[in-house]
C-alpha positions as CSV (number, residue, x, y, z in Angstrom):
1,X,-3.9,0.4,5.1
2,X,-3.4,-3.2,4.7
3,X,0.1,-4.8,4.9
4,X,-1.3,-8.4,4.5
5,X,-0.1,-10.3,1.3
6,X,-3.2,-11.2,-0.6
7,X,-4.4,-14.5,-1.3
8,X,-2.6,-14.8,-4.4
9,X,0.7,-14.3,-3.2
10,X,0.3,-16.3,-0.9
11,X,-0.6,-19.1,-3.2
12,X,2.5,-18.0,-5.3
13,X,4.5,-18.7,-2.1
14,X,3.2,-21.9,-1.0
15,X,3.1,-23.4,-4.6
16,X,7.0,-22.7,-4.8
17,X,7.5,-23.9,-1.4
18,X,5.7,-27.0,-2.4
19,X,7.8,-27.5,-5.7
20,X,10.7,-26.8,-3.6
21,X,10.6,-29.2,-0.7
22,X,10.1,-31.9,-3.8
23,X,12.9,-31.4,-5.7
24,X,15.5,-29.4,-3.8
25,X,18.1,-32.4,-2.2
26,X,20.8,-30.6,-0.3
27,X,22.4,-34.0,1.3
28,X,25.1,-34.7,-1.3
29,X,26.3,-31.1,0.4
30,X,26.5,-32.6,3.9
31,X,29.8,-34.0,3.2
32,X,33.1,-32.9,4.3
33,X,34.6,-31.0,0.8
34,X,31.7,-31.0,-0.8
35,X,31.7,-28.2,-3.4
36,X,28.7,-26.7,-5.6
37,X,29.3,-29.2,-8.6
38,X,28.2,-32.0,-6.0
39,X,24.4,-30.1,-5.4
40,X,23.3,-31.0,-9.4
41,X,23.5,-27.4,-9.9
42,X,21.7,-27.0,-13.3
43,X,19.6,-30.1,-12.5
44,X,16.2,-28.3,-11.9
45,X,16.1,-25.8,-14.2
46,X,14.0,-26.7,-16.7
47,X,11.4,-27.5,-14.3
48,X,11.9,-24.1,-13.0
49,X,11.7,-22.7,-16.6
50,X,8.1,-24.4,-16.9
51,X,7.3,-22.2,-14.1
52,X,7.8,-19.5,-15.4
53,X,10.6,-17.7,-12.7
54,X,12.9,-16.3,-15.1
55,X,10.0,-14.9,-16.9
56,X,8.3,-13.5,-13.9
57,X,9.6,-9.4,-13.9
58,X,10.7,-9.5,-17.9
59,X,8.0,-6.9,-18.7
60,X,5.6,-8.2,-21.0
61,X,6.6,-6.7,-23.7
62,X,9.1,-8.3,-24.2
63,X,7.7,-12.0,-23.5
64,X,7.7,-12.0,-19.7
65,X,5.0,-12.3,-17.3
66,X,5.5,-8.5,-16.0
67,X,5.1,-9.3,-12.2
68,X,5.5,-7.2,-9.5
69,X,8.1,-8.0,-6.7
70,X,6.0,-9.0,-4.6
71,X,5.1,-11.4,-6.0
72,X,9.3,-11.9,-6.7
73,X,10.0,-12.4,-3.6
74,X,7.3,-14.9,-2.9
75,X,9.8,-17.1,-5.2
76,X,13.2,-16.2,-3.9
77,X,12.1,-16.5,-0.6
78,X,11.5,-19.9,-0.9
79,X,14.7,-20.5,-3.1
80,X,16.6,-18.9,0.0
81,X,14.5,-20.7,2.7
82,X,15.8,-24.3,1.0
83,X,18.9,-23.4,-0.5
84,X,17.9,-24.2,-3.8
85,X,20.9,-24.5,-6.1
86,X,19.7,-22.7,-9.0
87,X,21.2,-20.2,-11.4
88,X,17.9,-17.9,-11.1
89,X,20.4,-15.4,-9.1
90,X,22.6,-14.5,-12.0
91,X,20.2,-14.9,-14.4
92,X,17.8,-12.1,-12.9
93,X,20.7,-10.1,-12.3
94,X,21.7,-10.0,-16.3
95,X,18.2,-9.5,-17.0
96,X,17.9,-6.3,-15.2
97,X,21.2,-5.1,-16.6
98,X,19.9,-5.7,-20.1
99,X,17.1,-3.8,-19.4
100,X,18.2,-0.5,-17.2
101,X,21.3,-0.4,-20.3
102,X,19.7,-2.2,-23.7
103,X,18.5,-0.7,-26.7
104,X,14.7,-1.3,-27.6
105,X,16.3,-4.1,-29.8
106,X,18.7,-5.3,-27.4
107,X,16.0,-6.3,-24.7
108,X,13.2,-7.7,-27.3
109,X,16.2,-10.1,-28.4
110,X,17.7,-11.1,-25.1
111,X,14.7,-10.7,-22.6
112,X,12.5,-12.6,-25.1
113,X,15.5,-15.3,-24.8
114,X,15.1,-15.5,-21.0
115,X,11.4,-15.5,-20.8
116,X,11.5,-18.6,-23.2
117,X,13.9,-20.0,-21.3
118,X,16.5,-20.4,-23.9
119,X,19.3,-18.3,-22.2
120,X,20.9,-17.9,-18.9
121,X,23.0,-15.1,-18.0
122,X,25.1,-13.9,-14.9
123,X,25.9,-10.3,-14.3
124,X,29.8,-9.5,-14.1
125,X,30.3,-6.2,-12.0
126,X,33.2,-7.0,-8.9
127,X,37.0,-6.5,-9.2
128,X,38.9,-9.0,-8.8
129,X,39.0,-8.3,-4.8
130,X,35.5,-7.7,-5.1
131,X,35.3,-4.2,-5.1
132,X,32.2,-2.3,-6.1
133,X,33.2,1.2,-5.5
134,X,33.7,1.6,-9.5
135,X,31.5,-0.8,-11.1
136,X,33.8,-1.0,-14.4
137,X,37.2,-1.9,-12.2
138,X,39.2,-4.9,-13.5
139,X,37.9,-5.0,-17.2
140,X,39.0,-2.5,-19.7
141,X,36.6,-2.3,-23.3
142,X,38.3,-1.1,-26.5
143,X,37.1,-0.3,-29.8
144,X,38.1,-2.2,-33.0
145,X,36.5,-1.5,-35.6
146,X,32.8,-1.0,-35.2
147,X,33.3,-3.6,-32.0
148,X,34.5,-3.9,-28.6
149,X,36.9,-6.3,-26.9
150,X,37.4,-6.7,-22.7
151,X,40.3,-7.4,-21.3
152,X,41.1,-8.0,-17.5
153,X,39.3,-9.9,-15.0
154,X,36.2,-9.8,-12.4
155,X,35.6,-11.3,-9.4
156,X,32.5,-13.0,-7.2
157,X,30.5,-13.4,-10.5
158,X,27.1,-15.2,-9.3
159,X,26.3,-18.2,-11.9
160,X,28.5,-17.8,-14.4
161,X,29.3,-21.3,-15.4
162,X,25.9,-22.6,-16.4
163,X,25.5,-18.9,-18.0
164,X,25.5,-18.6,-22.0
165,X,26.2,-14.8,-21.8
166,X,27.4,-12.6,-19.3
167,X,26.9,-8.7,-19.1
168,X,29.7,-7.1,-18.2
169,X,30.5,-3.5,-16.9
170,X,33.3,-2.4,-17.8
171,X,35.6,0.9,-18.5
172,X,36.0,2.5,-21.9
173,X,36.9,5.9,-23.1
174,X,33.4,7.2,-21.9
175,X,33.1,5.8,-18.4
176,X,31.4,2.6,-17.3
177,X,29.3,0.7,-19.3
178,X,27.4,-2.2,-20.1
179,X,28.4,-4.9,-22.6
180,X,27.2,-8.4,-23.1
181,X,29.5,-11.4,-24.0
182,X,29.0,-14.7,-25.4
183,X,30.2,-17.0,-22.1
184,X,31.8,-19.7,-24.9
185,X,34.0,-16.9,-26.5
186,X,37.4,-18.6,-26.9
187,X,38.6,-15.0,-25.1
188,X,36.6,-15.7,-21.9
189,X,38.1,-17.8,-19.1
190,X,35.8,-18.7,-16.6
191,X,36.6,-20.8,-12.8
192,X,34.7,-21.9,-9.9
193,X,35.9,-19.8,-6.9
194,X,36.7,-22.1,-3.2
195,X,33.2,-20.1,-2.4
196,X,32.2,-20.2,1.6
197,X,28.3,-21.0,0.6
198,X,29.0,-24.2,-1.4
199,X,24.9,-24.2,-2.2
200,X,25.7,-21.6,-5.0
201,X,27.8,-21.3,-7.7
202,X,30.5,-17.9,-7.7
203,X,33.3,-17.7,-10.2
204,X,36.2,-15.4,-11.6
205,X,36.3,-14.4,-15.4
206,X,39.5,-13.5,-17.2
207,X,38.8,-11.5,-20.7
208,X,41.3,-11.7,-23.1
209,X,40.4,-10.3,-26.2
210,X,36.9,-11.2,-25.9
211,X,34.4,-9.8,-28.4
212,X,31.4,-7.9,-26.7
213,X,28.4,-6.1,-27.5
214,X,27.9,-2.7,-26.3
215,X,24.0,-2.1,-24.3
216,X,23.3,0.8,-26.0
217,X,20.8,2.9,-23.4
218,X,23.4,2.5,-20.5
219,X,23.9,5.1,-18.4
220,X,25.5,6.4,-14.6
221,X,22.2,5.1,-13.2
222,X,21.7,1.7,-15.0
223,X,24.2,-0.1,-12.0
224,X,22.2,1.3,-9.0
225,X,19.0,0.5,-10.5
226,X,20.3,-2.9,-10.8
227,X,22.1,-3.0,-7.5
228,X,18.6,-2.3,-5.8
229,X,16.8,-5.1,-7.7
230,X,19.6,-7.2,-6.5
231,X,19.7,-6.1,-2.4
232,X,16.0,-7.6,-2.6
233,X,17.0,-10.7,-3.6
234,X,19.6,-11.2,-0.9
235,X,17.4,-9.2,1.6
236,X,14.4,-12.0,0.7
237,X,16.6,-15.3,0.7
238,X,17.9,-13.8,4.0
239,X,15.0,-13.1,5.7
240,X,13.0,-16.7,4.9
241,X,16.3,-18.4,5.7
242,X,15.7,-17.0,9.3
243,X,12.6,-18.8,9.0
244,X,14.0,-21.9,8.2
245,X,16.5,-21.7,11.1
246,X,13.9,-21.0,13.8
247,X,11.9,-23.9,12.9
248,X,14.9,-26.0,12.6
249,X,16.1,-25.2,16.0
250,X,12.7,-24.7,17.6
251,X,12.2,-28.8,16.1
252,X,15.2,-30.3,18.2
253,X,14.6,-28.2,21.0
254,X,11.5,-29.9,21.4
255,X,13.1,-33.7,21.0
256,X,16.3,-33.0,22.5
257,X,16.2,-34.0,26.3
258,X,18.7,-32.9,29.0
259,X,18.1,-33.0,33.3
260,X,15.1,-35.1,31.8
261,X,12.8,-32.7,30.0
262,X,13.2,-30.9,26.3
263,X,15.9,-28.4,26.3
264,X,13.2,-26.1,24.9
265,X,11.8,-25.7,28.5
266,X,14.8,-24.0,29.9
267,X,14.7,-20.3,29.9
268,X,18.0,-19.6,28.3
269,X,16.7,-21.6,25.1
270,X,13.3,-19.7,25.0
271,X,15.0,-16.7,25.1
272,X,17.4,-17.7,22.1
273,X,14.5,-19.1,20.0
274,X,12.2,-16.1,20.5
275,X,15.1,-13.4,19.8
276,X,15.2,-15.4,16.5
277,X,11.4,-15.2,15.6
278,X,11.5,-11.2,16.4
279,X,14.6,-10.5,14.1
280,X,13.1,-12.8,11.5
281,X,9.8,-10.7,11.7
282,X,11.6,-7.3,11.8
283,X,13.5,-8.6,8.2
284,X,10.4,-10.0,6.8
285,X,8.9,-6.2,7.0
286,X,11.5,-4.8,6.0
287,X,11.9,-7.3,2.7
288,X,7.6,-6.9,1.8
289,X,8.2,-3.1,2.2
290,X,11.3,-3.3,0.3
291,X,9.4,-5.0,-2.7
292,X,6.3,-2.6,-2.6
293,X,8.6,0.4,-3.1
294,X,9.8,-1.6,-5.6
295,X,6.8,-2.3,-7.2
296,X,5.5,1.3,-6.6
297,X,8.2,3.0,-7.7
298,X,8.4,4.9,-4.7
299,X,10.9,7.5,-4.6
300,X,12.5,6.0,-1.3
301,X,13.5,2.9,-3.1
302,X,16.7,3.1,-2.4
303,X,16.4,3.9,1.2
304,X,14.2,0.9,1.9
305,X,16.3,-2.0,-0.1
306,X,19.3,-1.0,1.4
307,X,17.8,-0.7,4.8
308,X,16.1,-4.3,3.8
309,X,19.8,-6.0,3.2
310,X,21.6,-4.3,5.7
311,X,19.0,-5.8,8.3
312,X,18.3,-8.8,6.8
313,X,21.8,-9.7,6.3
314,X,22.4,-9.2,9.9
315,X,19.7,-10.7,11.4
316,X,20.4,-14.1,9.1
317,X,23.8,-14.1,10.8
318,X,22.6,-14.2,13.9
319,X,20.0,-16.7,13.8
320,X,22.2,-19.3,12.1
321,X,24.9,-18.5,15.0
322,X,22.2,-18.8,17.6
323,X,20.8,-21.8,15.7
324,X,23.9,-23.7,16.0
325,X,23.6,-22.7,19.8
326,X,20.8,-24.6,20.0
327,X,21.6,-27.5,18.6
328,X,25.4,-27.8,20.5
329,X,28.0,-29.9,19.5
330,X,25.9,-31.8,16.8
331,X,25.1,-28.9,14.9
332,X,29.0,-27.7,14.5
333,X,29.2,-31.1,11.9
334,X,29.3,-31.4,8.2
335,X,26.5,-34.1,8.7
336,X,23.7,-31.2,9.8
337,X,22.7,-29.0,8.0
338,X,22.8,-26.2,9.9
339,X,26.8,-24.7,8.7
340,X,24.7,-24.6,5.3
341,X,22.6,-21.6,6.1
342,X,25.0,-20.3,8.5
343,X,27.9,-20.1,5.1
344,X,24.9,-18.8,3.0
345,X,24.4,-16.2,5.9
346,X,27.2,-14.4,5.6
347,X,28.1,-15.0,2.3
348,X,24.9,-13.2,1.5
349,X,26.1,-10.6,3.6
350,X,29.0,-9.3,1.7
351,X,28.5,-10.2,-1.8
352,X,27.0,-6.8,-2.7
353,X,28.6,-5.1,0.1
354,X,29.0,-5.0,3.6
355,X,25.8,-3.9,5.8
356,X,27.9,-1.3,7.5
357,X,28.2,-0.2,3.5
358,X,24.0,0.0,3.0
359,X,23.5,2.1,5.9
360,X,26.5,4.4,4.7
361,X,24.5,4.6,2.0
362,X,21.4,5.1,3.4
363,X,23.3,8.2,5.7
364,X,24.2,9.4,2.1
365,X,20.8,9.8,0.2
366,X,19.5,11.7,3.7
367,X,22.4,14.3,3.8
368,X,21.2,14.8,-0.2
369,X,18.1,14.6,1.0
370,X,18.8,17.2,3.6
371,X,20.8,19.2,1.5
């Protein structure tokens, strides 16, 4: 067997890397009270557009490119390794919901829409408190006539201002399903949320009357099929930004001289920097694993994504605490860059759930498993 990526992914990868180190500026962040409105959040995204990222899993049937996510996370590793502020998040997210719960019809009109280009959208599934146990809490859906209005609120919604729809779930008389929603609709109220990870854009959304179309080919499975997608993103931008923390701190511990020699020298810095490289090669595994059962459709999918963001998520938390470590004093400042990835660190591990939460379920598909 061969677990090497193959030449072309890795020219995927190092092409986006390349792009990325050119445009992505992440100093009008190192600030104190800088927010997500001062990283130019929309500001690349026609470049990104001309790449062809949202485009890259839209089957092609519907005007995507039909990649595998392998060749996904090639790109959202890099986004995560620079902090890219992007709305590619959200606007994957929607995409997948549009096509685990869309009609035939429903994805040829929005999917095309994304693959062009022409339409961003952010996926709207959290309570309020940011609850995912019932993916339709907060928002209830009511008929009128032959169309549907939402009223209530959601929470944590990834990307939702620079979105011009949002997809929805939300509770009706037959359970939880999918709608889609113009993001203009004089019934929609959307804010910016005091967010930990200022590098990306999280907001609340208030429904009040807002008109909504119904995804047609919803079902009880369309949010876990989603929710899996979604784990390898944060699983991927997790484990590349242990990467960029090693070589961060691995960088100054070479320069930075104490009892006249690099601090890298001293045993109790090795021993920090190498724990670092192991858990980052442990979640890189896990991640490229992740996406071939992905890819594959293997049938222990869900094991391996939530086993991917549970350890991922971890592991990122720990290197960015043991990168600040490294650096000392310096590195607790607003001027570094280090409290960057060490916010996007944990926020990464909690917005879909808690790792303890992953392995739970994880114990769950065994005992069915088992059963």
């Amino acid at each position: 067997m061969n677990f090497a990526l193959s030449e072309d992914h890795e020219t995927l990868r190092d092409s986006a890397a390349g792009f990325l180190d050119k445009e992505v500026n992440i100093a009008p962040l190192l600030k104190h009270g800088a927010t997500v409105a001062d990283s130019g959040y929309d500001q690349m995204w026609e470049k990104i557009v001309a790449l062809g990222w949202p485009a890259m899993t839209v089957p092609e049937a519907f005007g995507g490119l039909g990649m595998d996510y392998i060749d996904l996370i090639m790109v959202i590793g890099e986004m995560g390794r620079t902090l890219a502020p992007a709305p590619l998040f959200g606007t994957l997210a929607g995409s997948w919901a549009v096509e685990a719960a869309g009609s035939e019809e429903q994805k040829q009109a929005l999917l095309s829409a994304v693959a062009g280009g022409t339409l961003k959208l952010a996926l709207a599934v959290a309570s309020p408190t940011g609850d995912l146990s019932q993916a339709g809490a907060g928002v209830k859906a009511t008929r009128v006539g032959g169309a549907y209005v939402l009223n209530g609120s959601k929470g944590f919604v990834v990307d939702a201002a620079a979105a011009d729809k949002l997809v929805v779930v939300a509770h009706d008389e037959e359970g939880d399903r999918f709608f889609v929603v113009d993001a203009k609709d004089p019934g929609v109220a959307i804010a910016a949320l005091d967010w930990r990870d200022i590098t990306r854009q999280v907001c609340s959304i208030t429904f009040d009357g807002a008109a909504a179309t119904l995804l047609e080919a919803g079902d009880e499975k369309s949010w876990p099929w989603v929710r899996d997608r979604l784990y390898l993103v944060l699983a991927a931008e997790s484990a590349a930004g242990i990467r960029a923390v090693l070589a961060d701190a691995v960088d100054y511990a070479k320069q930075r001289i104490a009892f006249g020699k690099p601090i890298g020298a001293f045993q109790a810095i090795k021993h920090q920097l190498a724990d670092i490289m192991g858990q980052g090669e442990l979640a890189n595994a896990a991640v490229q694993y992740a996406a071939w059962a992905l890819s594959a459709g293997d049938p222990d999918v869900s094991k391996a994504v939530a086993m991917a963001q549970s350890y991922a998520s971890e592991a990122y938390k720990a290197a960015t605490y043991r990168n600040i470590q490294v650096f000392g004093a310096i590195g607790f400042t607003w001027e570094m860059k280090n409290h960057l990835y060490y916010k996007r660190a944990r926020a990464n591990s909690e917005l879909l759930g808690s790792p303890r939460e992953q392995r739970e379920q994880v114990i769950r598909i065994l005992e069915r498993e088992a059963a």
